[in-house]
C-alpha positions as CSV (number, residue, x, y, z in Angstrom):
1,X,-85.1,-13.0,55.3
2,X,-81.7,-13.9,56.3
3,X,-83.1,-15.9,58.8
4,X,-84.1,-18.5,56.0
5,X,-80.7,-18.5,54.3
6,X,-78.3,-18.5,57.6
7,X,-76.3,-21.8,57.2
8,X,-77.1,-23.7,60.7
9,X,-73.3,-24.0,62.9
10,X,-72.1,-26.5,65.6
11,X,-69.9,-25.6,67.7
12,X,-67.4,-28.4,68.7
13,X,-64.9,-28.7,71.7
14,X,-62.1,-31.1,72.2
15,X,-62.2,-32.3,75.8
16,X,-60.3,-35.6,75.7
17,X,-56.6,-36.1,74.5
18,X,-56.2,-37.9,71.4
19,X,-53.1,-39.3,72.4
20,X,-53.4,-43.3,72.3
21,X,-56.8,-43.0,69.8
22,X,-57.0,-44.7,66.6
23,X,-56.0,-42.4,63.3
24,X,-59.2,-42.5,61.9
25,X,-60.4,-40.6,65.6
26,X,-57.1,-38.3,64.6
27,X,-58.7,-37.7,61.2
28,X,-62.0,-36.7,62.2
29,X,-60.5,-34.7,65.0
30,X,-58.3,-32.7,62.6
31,X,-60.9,-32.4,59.9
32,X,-63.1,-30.4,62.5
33,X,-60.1,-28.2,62.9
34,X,-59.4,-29.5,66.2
35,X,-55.9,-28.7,67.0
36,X,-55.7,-28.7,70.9
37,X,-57.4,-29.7,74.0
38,X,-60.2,-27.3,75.1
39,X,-60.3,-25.4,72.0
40,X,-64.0,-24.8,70.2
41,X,-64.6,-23.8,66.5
42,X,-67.4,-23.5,65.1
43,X,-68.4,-25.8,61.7
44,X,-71.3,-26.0,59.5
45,X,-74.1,-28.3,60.1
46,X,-73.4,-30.7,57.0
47,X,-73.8,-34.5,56.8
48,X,-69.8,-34.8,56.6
49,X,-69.1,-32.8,59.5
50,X,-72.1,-34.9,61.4
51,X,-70.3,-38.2,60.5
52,X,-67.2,-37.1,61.8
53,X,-68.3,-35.7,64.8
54,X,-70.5,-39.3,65.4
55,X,-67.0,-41.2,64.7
56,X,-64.9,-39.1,67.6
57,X,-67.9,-38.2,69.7
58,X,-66.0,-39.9,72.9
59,X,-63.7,-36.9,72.7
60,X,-65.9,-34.1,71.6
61,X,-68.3,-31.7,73.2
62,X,-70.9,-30.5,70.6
63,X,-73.4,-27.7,71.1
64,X,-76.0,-27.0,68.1
């Protein structure tokens, strides 16, 4: 049963500097969590964390 009500995660690596990016790539960056280069977190698989992974997907490695 908790098969049906485990939340689906991404998990999401920085693997481009954001140094020289726009602020809304900065944004979307932080908003995942993102502090530093190479780190991963995981996140939940939600339409706002979607968007914001399509806006900064130039700098992002994302594994479902």
């Amino acid at each position: 049963m908790s098969g049906a009500t485990q939340e689906k995660r991404l998990k999401v690596t920085l693997v481009k500097s954001v140094i020289g990016t726009k602020k809304f790539h900065r944004d979307c960056i932080r908003g995942l969590g993102l502090r530093r280069l190479n780190q991963t977190v995981e996140v939940e698989d939600t339409p706002s964390n979607r968007g914001m992974i399509q806006r900064a997907d130039f700098l992002l490695k994302c594994e479902g």
